[in-house]
C-alpha positions as a Markdown table, in Angstrom:
| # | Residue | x | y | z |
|---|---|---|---|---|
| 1 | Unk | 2.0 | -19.7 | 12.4 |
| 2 | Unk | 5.1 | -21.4 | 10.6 |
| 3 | Unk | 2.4 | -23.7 | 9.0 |
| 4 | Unk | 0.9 | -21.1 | 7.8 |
| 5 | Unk | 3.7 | -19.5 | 6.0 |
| 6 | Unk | 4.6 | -23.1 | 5.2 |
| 7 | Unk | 1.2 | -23.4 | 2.9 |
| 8 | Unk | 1.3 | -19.7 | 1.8 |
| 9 | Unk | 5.3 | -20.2 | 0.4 |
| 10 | Unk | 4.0 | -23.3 | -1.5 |
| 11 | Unk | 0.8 | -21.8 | -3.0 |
| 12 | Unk | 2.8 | -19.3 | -4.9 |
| 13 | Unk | 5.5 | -19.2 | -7.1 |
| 14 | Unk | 8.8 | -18.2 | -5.7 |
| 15 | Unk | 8.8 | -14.9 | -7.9 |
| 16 | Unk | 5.9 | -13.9 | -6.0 |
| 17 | Unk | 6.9 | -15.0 | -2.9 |
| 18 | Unk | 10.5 | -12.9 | -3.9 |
| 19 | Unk | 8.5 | -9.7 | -4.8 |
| 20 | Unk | 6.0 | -9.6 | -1.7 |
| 21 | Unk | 9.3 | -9.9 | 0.3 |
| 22 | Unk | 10.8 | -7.2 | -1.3 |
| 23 | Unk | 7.7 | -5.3 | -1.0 |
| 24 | Unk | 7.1 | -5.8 | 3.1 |
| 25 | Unk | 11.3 | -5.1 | 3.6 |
| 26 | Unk | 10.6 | -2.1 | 1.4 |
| 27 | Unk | 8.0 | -0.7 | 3.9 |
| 28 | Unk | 9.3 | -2.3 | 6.8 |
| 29 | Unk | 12.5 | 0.2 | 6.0 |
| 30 | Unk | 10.4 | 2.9 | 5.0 |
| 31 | Unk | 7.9 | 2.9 | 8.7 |
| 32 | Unk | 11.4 | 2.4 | 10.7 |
| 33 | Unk | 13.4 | 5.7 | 8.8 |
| 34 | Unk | 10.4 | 7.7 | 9.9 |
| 35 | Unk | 9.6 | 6.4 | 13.3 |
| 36 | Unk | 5.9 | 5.0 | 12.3 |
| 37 | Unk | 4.4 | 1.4 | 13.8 |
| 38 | Unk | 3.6 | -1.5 | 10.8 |
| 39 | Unk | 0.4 | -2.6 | 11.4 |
| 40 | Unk | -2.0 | -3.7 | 9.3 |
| 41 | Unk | -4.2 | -2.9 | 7.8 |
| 42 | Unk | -1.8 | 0.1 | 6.7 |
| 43 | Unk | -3.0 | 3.2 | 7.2 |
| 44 | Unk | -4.1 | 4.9 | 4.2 |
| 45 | Unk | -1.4 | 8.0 | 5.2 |
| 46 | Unk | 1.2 | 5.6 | 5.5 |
| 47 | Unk | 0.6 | 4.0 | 2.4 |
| 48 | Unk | 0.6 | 7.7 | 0.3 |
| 49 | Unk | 3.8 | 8.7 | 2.4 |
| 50 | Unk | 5.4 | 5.2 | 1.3 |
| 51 | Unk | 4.5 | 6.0 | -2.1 |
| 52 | Unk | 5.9 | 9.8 | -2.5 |
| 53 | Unk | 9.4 | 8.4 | -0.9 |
| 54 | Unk | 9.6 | 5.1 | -3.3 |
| 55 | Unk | 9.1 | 7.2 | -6.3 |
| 56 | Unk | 12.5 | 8.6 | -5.9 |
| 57 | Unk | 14.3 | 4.5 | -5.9 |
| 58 | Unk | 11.2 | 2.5 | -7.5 |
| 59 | Unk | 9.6 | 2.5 | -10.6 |
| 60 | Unk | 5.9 | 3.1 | -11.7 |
| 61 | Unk | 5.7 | -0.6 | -12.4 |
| 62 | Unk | 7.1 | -1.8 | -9.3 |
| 63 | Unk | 5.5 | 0.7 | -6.9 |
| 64 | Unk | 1.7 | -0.6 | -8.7 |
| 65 | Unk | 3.1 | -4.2 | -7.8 |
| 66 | Unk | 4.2 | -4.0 | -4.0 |
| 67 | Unk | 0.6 | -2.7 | -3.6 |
């Protein structure tokens, strides 16, 4: 597993790499406030309820790039 992230850190640039980080932790956060499991695939429920809660702290644009 750590060679794998090893190889996917150095295939992308480390703005990508910053925003799909900021994307997971802003999930991650969002399944632990409301007592739901990360797993993935992600539920298609999960993903709408993720999406009605970041539109209060996250813009258009950034909501469109995390998914």
């Amino acid at each position: 597993m750590r060679r794998t992230r090893s190889l996917v850190a150095a295939s992308v640039a480390p703005s990508t790499l910053k925003t799909y980080r900021a994307a997971m932790a802003s999930l991650a956060a969002f399944c632990k406030s409301h007592g739901l499991s990360l797993s993935f695939p992600v539920p298609h429920d999960t993903l709408c309820l993720w999406i009605a809660a970041s539109a209060e702290s996250l813009s258009h644009k950034s909501i469109r790039t995390y998914l």
